[in-house]
C-alpha angles and dihedrals in degrees: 000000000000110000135227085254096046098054090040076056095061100040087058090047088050098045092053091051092058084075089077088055084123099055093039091055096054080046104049088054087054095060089039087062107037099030115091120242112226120202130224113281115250132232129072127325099207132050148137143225127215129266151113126305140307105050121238097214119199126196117190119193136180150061133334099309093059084039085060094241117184093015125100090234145045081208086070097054123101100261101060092037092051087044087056096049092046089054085047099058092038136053093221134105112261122202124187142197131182119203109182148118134192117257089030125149129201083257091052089046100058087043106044112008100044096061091058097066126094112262110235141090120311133192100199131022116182114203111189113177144144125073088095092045084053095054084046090057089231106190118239091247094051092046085051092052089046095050091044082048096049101042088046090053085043090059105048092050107039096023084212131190094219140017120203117208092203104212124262113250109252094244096197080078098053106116089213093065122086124220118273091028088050090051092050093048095038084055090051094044087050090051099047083050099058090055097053100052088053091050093052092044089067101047120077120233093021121099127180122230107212107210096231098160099065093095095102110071100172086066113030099046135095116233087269096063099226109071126060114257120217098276085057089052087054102053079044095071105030076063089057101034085072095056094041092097098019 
């Protein structure tokens, strides 16, 4: 679990890099205007395969990645992969349902995103949040009290029996991202983060998912260098889909 020290670490480290705001704003206009903008995928954000009773039901909630964003199909995002390998492994039916939209916060998710799914018992809800939190400069504490928001409202809407923190990237990899802006961001998605894996760690029936695969930018970004292909949607689930019973 990421400690109180560890988390005091990287807020000091956060706060230093702030000195360079000048420079990361001449950057960060640079890689609005070169950098392609990829639409959703299209294609259906619920489905099922086919099984035995009783239904596992996942919910899977959050920002572009989770939208598909970059891919040719909704069908190649993590939700519906990870729905298939479950069904795999089990002889249950599984039924899925994906709930995200590019640009969205923890705040927008639990506004807007959450309403739009189903209400009824759920097994596994993924939240996967973050990149966008971390170019807002959300502060750790704010991030704590949205992710105690959001899984409250989670709860009282899908009653479900596990919530997965899917991990923050670690930004200082996207290709997309120039050196000192990637350092500064990497800095930020390892703090909120860490937040989040000790948050989960104190709430019963939530576990965090740390993203530990995105260290290999030729093969796991879109054209754009910012958001996960297929093959990284893939690892991606295969990630989650060991922690699904867990």
């Amino acid at each position: 679990m990421a400690s109180d020290s560890q988390i005091l670490a990287l807020r000091a480290a956060t706060t230093v890099s702030l000195l360079g705001a000048p420079l990361y704003w001449l950057q960060g206009r640079r890689v609005r205007r070169k950098t392609p903008r990829l639409d959703e995928a299209p294609g259906k954000r619920s489905g099922r395969v086919p099984g035995a009773e009783p239904v596992f039901r996942i919910v899977g909630l959050g920002e572009s990645p989770m939208a598909a964003v970059g891919l040719s199909d909704q069908a190649e995002g993590v939700v519906p992969i990870l729905a298939g390998q479950l069904a795999a492994a089990s002889p249950r039916r599984i039924e899925w349902q994906t709930a995200a939209r590019s640009g969205a916060t923890a705040r927008f998710t639990a506004d807007e995103l959450l309403p739009q799914v189903d209400v009824a018992p759920t097994d596994l809800v993924i939240i996967a949040l973050g990149v966008n939190d971390c170019l807002a400069l959300t502060s750790p504490a704010r991030w704590r009290a949205r992710l105690a928001h959001l899984t409250q409202a989670v709860t009282e809407r899908l009653e479900p029996k596990r919530i997965l923190l899917a991990g923050i990237p670690p930004m200082q990899h996207f290709p997309a991202l120039p050196a000192p802006l990637s350092m500064m961001l990497g800095l930020r998605a390892s703090l909120l983060d860490a937040v989040s894996e000790q948050f989960a760690e104190r709430r019963p029936g939530v576990l965090h998912a740390a993203m530990n695969f995105v260290d290999q930018p030729d093969s796991l970004f879109c054209r754009d260098g910012f958001h996960p292909n297929a093959r990284a949607h893939a690892l991606w689930a295969e990630q989650l889909a060991a922690l699904a019973f867990k």
